[in-house]
C-alpha positions as CSV (number, residue, x, y, z in Angstrom):
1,X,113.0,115.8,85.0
2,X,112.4,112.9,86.3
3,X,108.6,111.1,85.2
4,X,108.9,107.6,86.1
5,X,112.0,107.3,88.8
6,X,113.7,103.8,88.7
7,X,112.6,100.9,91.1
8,X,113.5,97.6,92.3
9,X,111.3,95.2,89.6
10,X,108.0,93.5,91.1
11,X,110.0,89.9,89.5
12,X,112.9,91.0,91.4
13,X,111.4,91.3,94.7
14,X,109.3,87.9,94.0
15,X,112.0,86.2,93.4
16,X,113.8,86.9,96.6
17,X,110.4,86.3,98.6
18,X,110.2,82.7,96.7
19,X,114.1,82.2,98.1
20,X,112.8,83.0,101.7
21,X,109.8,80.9,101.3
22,X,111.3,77.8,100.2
23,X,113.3,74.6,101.5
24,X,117.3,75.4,100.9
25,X,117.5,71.9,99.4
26,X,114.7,72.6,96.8
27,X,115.5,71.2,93.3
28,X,114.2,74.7,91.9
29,X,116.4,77.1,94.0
30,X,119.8,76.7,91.8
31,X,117.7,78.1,88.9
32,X,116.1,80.7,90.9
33,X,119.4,82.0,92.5
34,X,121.0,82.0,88.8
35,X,117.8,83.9,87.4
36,X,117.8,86.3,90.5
37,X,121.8,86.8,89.7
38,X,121.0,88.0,86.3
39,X,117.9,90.3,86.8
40,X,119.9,91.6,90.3
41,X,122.9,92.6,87.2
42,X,120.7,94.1,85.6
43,X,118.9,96.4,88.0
44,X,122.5,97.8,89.1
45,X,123.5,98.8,85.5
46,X,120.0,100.7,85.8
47,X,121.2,102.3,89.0
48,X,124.9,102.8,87.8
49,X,123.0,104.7,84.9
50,X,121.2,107.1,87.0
51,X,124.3,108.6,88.1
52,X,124.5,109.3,84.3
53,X,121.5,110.7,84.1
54,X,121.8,113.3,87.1
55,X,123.7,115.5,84.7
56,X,121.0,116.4,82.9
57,X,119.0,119.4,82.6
58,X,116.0,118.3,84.1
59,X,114.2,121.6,82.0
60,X,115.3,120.0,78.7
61,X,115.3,115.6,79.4
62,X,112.5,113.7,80.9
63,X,113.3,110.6,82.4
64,X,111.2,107.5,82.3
65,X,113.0,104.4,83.8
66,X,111.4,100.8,82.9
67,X,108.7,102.2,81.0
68,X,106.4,99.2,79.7
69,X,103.5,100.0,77.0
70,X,101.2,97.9,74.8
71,X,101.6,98.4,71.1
72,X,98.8,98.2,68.6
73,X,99.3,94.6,67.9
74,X,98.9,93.6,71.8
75,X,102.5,92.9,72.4
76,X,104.4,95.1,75.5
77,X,107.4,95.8,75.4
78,X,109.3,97.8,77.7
79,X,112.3,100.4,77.7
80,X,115.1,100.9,80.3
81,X,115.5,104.4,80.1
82,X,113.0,106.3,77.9
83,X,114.7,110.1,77.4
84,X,112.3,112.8,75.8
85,X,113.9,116.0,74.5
86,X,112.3,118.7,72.1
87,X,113.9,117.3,69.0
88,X,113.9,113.8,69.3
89,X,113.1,110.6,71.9
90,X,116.3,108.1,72.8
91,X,115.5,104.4,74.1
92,X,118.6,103.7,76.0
93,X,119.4,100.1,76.4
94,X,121.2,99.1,79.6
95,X,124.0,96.3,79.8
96,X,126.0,95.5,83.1
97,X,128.4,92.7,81.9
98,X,132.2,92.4,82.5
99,X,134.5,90.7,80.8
100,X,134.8,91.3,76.6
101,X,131.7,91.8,74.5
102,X,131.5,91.6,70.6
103,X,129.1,92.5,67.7
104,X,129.5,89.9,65.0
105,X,127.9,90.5,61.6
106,X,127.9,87.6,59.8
107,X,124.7,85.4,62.4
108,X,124.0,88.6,63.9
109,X,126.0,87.4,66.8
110,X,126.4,88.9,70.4
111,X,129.1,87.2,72.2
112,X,130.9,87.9,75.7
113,X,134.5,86.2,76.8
114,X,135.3,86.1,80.2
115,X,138.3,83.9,81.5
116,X,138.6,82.4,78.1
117,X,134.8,81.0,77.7
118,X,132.7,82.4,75.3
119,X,128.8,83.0,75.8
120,X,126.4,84.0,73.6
121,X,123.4,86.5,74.5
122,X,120.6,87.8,72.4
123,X,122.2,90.8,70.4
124,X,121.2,94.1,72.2
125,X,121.2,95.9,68.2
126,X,118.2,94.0,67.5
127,X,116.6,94.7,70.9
128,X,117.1,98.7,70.7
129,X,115.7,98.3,66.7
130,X,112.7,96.5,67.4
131,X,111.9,99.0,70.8
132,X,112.3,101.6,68.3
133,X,109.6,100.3,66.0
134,X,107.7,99.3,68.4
135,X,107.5,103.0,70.0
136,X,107.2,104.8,67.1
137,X,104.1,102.5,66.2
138,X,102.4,103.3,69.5
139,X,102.9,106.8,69.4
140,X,101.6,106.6,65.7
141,X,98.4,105.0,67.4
142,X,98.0,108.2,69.7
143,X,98.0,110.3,67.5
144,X,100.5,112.2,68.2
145,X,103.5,114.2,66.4
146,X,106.0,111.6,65.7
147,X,109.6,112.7,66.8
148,X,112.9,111.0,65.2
149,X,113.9,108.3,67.6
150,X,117.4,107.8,68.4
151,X,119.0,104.7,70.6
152,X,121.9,103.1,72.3
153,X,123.3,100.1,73.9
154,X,124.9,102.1,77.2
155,X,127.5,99.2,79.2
156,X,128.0,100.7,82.9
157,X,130.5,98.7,83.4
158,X,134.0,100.8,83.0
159,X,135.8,97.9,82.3
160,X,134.0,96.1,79.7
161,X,135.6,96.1,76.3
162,X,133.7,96.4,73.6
163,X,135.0,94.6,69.9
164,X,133.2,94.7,66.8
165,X,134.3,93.3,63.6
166,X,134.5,95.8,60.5
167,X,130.9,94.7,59.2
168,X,128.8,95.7,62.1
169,X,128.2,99.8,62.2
170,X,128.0,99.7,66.1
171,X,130.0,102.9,67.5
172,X,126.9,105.6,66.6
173,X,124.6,102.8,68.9
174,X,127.3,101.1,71.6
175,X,128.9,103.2,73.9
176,X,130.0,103.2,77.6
177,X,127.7,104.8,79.7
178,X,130.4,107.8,81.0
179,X,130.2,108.9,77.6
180,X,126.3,109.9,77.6
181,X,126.9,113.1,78.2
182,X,129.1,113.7,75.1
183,X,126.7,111.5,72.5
184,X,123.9,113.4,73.9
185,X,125.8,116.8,72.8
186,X,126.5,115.3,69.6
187,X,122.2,114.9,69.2
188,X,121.5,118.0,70.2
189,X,123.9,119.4,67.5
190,X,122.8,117.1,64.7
191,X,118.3,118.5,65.1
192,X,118.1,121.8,64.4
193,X,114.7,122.4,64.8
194,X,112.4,121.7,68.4
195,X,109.0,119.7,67.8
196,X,107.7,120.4,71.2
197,X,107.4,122.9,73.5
198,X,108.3,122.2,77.3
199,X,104.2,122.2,78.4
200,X,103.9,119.9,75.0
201,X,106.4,117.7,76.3
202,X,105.0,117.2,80.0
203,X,102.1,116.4,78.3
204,X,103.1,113.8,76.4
205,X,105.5,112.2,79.1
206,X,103.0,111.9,81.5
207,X,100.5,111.0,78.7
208,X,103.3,108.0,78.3
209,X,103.7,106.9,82.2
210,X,99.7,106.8,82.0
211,X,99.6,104.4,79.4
212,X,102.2,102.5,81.3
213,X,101.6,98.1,82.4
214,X,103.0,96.7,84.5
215,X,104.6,93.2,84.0
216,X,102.2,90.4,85.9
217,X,104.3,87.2,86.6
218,X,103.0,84.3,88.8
219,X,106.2,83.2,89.9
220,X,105.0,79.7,91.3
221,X,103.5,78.7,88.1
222,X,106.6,79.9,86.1
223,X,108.7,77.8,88.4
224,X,106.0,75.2,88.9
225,X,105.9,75.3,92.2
226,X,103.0,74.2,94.2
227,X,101.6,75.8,97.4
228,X,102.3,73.2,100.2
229,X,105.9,73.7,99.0
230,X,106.0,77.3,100.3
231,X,107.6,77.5,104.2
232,X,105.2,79.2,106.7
233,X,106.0,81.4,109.4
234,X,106.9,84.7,110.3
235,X,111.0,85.5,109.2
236,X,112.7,87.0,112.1
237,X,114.6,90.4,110.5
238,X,117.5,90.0,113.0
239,X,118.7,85.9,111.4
240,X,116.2,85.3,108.6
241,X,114.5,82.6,111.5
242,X,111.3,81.0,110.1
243,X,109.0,80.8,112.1
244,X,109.2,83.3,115.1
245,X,106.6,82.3,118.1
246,X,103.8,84.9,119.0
247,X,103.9,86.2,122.8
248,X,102.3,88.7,124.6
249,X,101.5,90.9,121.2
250,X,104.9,90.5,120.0
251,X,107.2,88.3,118.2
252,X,109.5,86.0,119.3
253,X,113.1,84.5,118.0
254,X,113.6,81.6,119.8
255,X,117.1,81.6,117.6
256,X,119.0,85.3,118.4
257,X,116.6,85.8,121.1
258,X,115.4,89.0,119.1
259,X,111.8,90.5,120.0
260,X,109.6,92.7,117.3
261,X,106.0,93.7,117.2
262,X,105.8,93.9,113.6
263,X,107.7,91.2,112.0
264,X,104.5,90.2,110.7
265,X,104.3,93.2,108.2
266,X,107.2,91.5,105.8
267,X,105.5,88.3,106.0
268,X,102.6,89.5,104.6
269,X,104.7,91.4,101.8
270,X,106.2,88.0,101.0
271,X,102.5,86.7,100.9
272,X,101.2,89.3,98.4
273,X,104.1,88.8,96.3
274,X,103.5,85.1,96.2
275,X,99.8,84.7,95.8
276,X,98.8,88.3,95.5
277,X,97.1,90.7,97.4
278,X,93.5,88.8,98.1
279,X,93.7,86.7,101.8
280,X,91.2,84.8,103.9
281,X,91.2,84.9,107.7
282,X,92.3,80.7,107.5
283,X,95.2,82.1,105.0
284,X,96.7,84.7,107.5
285,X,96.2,82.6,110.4
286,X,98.4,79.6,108.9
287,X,101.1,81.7,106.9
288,X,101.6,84.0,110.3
289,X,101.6,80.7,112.3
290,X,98.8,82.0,114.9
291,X,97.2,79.4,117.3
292,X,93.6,80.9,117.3
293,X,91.3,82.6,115.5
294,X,90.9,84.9,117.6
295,X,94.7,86.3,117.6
296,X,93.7,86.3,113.7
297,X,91.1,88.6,114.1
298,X,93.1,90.7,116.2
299,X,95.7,90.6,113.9
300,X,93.3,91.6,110.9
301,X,91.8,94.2,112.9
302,X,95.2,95.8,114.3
303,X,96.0,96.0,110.3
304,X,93.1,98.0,108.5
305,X,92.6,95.6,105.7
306,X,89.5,96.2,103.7
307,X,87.6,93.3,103.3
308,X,84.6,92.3,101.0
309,X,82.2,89.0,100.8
310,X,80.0,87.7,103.4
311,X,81.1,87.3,106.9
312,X,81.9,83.6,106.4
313,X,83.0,84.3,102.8
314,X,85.4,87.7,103.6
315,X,88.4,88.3,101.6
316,X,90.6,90.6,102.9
317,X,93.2,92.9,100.8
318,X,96.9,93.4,101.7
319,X,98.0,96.8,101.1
């Protein structure tokens, strides 16, 4: 069963609103294409995995995807794939990279070799071992039954070959991720004995997703970007046009020609992702690119948004 389904990460999606909103010849876009790259990686091993995943009794495994908690000393950490069974809980870490990967003992050493070069990453052993901790700690500060907990390192990637040398214990932990189904057999067989019961465990998964945090990155200040930097203007959603022209209630590309009457609503996302969710009537009026205030107030109107402060003080939320 699936608890917490897998979606595209809030840092994801800000990042891609920063690309829209800024100039093509920025200094700070080569970085921020190159950190997009990786996290985009990422989040398509996640979705290779849940083709994985569908094979699962969803009476016996329950799914949490990207599940983030706070342990007892402050710190969050957060979990690809979270799986809960009866006997046991499994943190599966998720690798999409091509090319050869190998565990090296003697620095603890994660390398990958692609056309000759080699790179090294931080080793994914140590990530799984300190998640593991980590988990079993908060749970521990719940107060509730403490389960063994397993993990792996799953590469979606078919063609990645994994290499350890003989020091490094790594084929109970690495695996590819076609061969979840078998390792999860393997589990199964190896606890004898349930912990919970099936009500126990719904409890205690949605218990989990409750307790759940989100991740809150300001994306301008981590790239130190400042405000006047950001491009204004409605984005046409036929040729990614900034801005579009306002006529007669509807939108206007003066580039493809192409006519909407709510480009605005992605605008706004892009907005909320940027600054967050809290706009002033000046705010809209110059990130939409309206020439009067009282467009704006149509335009506030027309959307619903909540508002609070006095009349020459109101705030207005973006849903």
């Amino acid at each position: 069963m699936i608890i917490k389904p897998l979606e595209k990460p809030l840092t994801i999606k800000k990042l891609e609103a920063l690309l829209i909103r800024i100039d093509k010849n920025h200094p700070k876009r080569p970085q921020i294409e190159q950190d997009l790259a990786k996290r985009m990686a990422g989040y398509k091993g996640e979705q290779s995995m849940e083709y994985h995943l569908s094979f699962l009794d969803e009476r016996k495994y329950y799914i949490l995807h990207a599940l983030r908690l706070q342990s007892s000393s402050n710190y969050c950490f957060q979990m690809d794939v979270l799986l809960l069974t009866s006997k046991y809980f499994l943190i599966i870490e998720i690798k999409n990279i091509i090319g050869q990967v190998t565990f090296e003992n003697h620095f603890a050493q994660f390398i990958r070799t692609l056309n000759g070069i080699e790179e090294g990453f931080y080793n994914p052993l140590d990530q799984v071992k300190k998640q593991k901790l980590r988990l079993d700690s908060f749970i521990e500060s719940q107060k509730m039954k403490r389960p063994p907990i397993k993990s792996l390192v799953c590469f979606t990637n078919p063609q990645t070959i994994i290499r350890s040398d003989s020091r490094v214990k790594a084929s109970q932990s690495v695996m590819h991720a076609h061969n979840l189904f078998s390792k999860l057999e393997e589990l199964n067989q190896q606890f004898d004995s349930s912990m919970f019961t099936e009500k126990e465990l719904l409890k205690i998964s949605r218990k989990l997703l409750k307790q759940h945090c989100e991740e809150v990155v300001n994306i301008l200040k981590r790239y130190d970007i400042d405000r006047n930097e950001i491009i204004n203007g409605v984005q046409c959603p036929g040729c990614s046009n900034i801005p579009m022209n306002r006529q007669s209630g509807s939108w206007f590309c003066a580039k493809c020609n192409l006519k909407s009457k709510d480009a605005h609503i992605a605008t706004l996302e892009d907005y909320r992702l940027l600054f967050g969710p809290n706009i002033t009537h000046l705010e809209l009026k110059e990130f939409l690119g309206l020439a009067t205030n009282s467009t704006t107030s149509k335009m506030i109107y027309s959307l619903g948004l909540t508002h609070c402060g006095s009349r020459y003080r109101r705030t207005y939320k973006l849903k």
